[in-house]
C-alpha positions in Angstrom: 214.3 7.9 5.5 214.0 3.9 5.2 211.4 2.4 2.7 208.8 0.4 3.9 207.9 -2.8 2.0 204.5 -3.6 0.9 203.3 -7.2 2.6 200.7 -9.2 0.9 198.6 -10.6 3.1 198.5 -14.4 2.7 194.6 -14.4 2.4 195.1 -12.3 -0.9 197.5 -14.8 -2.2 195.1 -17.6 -1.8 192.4 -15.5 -2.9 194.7 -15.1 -6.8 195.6 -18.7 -6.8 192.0 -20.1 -6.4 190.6 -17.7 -8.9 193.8 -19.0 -11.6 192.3 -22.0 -10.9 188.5 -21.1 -11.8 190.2 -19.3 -15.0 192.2 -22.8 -16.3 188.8 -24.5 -15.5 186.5 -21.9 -17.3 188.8 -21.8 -20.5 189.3 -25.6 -20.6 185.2 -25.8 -20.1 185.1 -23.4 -22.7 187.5 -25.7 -25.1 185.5 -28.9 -24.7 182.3 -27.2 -25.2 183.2 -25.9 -27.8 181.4 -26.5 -31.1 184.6 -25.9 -33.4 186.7 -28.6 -31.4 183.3 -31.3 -32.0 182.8 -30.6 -35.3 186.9 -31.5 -36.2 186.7 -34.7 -33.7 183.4 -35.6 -35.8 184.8 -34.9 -39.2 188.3 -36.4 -38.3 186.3 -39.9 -37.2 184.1 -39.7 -40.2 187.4 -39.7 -42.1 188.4 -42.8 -40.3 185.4 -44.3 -40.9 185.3 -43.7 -44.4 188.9 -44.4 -45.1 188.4 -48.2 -43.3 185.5 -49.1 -45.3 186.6 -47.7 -48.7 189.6 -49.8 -47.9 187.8 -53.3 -47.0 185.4 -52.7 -50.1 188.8 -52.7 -52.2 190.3 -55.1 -50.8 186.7 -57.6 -52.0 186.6 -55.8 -55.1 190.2 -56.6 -55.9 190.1 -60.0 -54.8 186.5 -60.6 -56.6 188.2 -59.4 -59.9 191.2 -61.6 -59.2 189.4 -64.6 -58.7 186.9 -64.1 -61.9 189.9 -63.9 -64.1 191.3 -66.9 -62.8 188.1 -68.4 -63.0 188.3 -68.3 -66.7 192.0 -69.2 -66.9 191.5 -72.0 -64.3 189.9 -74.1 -67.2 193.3 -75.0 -68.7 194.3 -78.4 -66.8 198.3 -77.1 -67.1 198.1 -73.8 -65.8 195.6 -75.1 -62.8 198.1 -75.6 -60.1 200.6 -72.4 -60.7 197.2 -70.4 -61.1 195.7 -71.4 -57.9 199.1 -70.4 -55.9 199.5 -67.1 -57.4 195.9 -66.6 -57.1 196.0 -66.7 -53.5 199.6 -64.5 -53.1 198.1 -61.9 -55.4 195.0 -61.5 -53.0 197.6 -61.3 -50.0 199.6 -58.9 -52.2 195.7 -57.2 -52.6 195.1 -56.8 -48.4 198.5 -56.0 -47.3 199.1 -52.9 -50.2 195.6 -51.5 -49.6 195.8 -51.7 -45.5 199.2 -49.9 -45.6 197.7 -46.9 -48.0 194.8 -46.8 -45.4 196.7 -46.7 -42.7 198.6 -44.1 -44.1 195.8 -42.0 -44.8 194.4 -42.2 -41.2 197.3 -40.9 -40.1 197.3 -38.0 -42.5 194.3 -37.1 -41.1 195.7 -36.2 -38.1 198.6 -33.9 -39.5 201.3 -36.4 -39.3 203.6 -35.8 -41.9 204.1 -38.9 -43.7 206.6 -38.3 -46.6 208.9 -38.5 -43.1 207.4 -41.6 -41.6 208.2 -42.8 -45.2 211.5 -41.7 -45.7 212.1 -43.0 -41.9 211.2 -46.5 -42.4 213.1 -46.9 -45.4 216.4 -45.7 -43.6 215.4 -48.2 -40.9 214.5 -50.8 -43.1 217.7 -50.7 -44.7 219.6 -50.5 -40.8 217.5 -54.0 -40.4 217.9 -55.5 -43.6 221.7 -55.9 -42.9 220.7 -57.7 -40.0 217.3 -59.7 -40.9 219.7 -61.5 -44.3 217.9 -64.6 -43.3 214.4 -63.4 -43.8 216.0 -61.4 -46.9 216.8 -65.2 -48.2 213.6 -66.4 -47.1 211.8 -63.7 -49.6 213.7 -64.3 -52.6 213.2 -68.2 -52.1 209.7 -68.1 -52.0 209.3 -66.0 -55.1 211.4 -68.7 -56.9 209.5 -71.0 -55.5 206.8 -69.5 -57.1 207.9 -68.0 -60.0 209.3 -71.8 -61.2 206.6 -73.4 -59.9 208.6 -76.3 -58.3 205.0 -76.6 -56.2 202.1 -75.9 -55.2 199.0 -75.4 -53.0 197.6 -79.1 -53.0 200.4 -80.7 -53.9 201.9 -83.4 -51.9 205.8 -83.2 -51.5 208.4 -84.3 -49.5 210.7 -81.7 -47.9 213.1 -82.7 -45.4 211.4 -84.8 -42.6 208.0 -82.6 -43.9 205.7 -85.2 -46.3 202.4 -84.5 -46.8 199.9 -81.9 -48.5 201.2 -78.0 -49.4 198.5 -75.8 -47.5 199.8 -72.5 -48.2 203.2 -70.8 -50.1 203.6 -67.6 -49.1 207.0 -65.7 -49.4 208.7 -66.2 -46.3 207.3 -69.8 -45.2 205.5 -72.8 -46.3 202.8 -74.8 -44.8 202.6 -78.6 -44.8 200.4 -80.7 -43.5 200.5 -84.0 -43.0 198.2 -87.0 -43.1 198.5 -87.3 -39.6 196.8 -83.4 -39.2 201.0 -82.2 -37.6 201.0 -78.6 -39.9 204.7 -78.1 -41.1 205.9 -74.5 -41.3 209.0 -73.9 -42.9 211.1 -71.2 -43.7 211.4 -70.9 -47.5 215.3 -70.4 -47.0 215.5 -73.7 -45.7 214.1 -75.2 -48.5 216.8 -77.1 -50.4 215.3 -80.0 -51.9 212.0 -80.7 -52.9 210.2 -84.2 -54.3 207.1 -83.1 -55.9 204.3 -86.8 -56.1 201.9 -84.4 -57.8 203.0 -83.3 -61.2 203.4 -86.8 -63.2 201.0 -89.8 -62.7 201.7 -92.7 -60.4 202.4 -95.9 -60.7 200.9 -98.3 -58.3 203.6 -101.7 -57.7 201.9 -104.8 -56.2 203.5 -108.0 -55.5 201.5 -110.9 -55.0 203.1 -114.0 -53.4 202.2 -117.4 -54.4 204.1 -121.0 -53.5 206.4 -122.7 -55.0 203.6 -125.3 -55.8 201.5 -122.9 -57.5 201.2 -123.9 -61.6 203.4 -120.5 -62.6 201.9 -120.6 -66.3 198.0 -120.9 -65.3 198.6 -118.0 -62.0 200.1 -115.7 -64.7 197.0 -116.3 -67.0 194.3 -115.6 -64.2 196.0 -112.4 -62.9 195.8 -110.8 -66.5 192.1 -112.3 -66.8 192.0 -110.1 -63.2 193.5 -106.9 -64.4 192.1 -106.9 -67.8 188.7 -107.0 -66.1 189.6 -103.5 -63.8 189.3 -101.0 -66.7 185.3 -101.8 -66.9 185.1 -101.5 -62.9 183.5 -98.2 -61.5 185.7 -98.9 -58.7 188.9 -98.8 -60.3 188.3 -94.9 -62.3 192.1 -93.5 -61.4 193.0 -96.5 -63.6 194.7 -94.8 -66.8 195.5 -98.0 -68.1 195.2 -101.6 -67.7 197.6 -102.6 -65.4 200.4 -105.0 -66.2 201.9 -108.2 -65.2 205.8 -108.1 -65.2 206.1 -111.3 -64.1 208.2 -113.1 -61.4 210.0 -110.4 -59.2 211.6 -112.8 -57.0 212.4 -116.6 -55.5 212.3 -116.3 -52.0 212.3 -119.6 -49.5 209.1 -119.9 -49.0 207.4 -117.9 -52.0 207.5 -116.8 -55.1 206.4 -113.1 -56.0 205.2 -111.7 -59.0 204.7 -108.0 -59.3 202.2 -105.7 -60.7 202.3 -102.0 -62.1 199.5 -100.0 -62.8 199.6 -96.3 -63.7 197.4 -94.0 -61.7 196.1 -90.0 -61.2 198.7 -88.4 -59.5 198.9 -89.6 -55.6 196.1 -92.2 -56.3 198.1 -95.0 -56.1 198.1 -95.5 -52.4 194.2 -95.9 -52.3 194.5 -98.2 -55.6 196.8 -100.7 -54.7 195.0 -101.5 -51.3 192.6 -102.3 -53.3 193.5 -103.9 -55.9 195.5 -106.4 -53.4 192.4 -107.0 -51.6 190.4 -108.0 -54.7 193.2 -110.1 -56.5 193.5 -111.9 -52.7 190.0 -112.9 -53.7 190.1 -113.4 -57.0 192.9 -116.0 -56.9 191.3 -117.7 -53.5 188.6 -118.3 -55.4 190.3 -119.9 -58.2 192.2 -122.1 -56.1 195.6 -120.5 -56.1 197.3 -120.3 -52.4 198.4 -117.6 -51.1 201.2 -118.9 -48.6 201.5 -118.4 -45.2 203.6 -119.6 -42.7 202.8 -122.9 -41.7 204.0 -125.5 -38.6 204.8 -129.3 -39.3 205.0 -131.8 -36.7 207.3 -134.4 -37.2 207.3 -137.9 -34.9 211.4 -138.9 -34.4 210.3 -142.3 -32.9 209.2 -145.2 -35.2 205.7 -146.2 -34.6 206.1 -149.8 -33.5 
């Protein structure tokens, strides 16, 4: 005797699928109304919350502490410059350690295990530190940079086709800016030669040029009557002492120059010797020594009959 199968009719099947459906739809209702699943969303942002303000208020904290020591320390003229560099990598060092552990804990929080991301990044740091040498060179650079205080912030220095003002030393590049507002950035691994203007004093060099008819004797007397007279002047207070007369620097055809030093502030020179060159200008006008100038002479080739 055959067997007879059992057809489903197709309106039953529809009838199953479309109440699967309602059964998804009521348990994932069920899940996002449920009061367990808000109150872990809720504590899990009040975490976040409280992580990222516990870590900006140490970050101001650390920085605020940093900068009242160095307040105190920043009294002694010698330890000035190298205190205000360090001062401002130590409160980079401050953000960048803190931010990390925050970011660490936020991820914590949602059961991300991070002893692996940890041990993760340190295998791939290695994998990229074979390759990234350069930036390797850059770090260590800076730190010598730093920890010898060859320069820094506010110091003006010549590096390469780079002169002007140090705006920032950080461990992998330097900023400089220059008078002209251009903002160098240079790798510190490129760094192979520095000349540092602000560590010593300047010295200002002025030559004045007179002619050949000029009484020699009675100019030399009236420019140190001149620069005698500069220490007393308000205008003249990066002065560190009276400048001096060296006397004549050189014969040339049509002048004679004499040449003045005067030791300044660091980098104050510039401003000083402008000047000073405008006010010995009228100083010696005024005491009837020529400054020469080029000057055109007509001469008449036929006798005047």
């Amino acid at each position: 005797m055959a067997t007879e199968k059992t057809e489903i009719p197709a309106t039953e099947e529809f009838s199953e699928e479309i109440q699967k459906s309602f059964d998804l739809f009521g348990k994932a209702k069920d899940a996002l109304l449920s009061e367990a699943l808000w109150l872990n969303v809720g504590l899990i942002a009040l975490k976040i919350l409280l992580i990222i303000v516990l870590a900006g208020l140490v970050v101001r904290i650390g920085k605020a502490v940093l900068r009242r020591i160095f307040s105190v320390r920043l009294k002694r003229p010698l330890s000035d410059r190298r205190e205000r560099t360090l001062l401002k990598l130590l409160e980079n060092v401050i953000s960048y350690v803190v931010y990390f552990a925050a970011i660490l804990a936020i991820l914590s929080t949602f059961n991300i295990n991070v002893a692996g991301l940890i041990a993760g990044a340190g295998v791939l740091g290695l994998a990229v530190g074979f390759g990234a040498q350069s930036l390797v060179k850059d770090v260590i650079t800076g730190f010598f940079i730093i920890f010898e205080d060859q320069f820094s912030v506010g110091d003006y220095v010549r590096i390469g086709e780079a002169e002007g003002t140090v705006e920032e030393i950080g461990l992998r590049t330097t900023k400089i800016k220059v008078y002209t507002g251009e903002l160098h950035i240079i790798p510190n691994g490129n760094i192979q030669e520095v000349v540092n203007s602000s560590i010593y004093n300047s010295l200002a060099i002025i030559d004045v040029r007179v002619s050949y008819e000029t009484n020699i004797p009675k100019a030399e007397s009236l420019i140190k009557e001149f620069l005698a007279s500069l220490m007393d002047d308000e205008n003249y207070g990066d002065l560190l002492a009276p400048p001096d007369l060296l006397g004549v620097q050189a014969l040339e055809p049509n002048h004679v120059v004499m040449r003045i030093s005067a030791e300044t502030a660091p980098m104050m020179h510039f401003g000083l010797a402008r000047r000073l060159r405008m006010d010995l200008k009228q100083f010696l006008q005024e005491n009837g020594i020529e400054i020469p100038y080029p000057k055109m002479v007509m001469v008449d080739s036929k006798p005047s009959g």
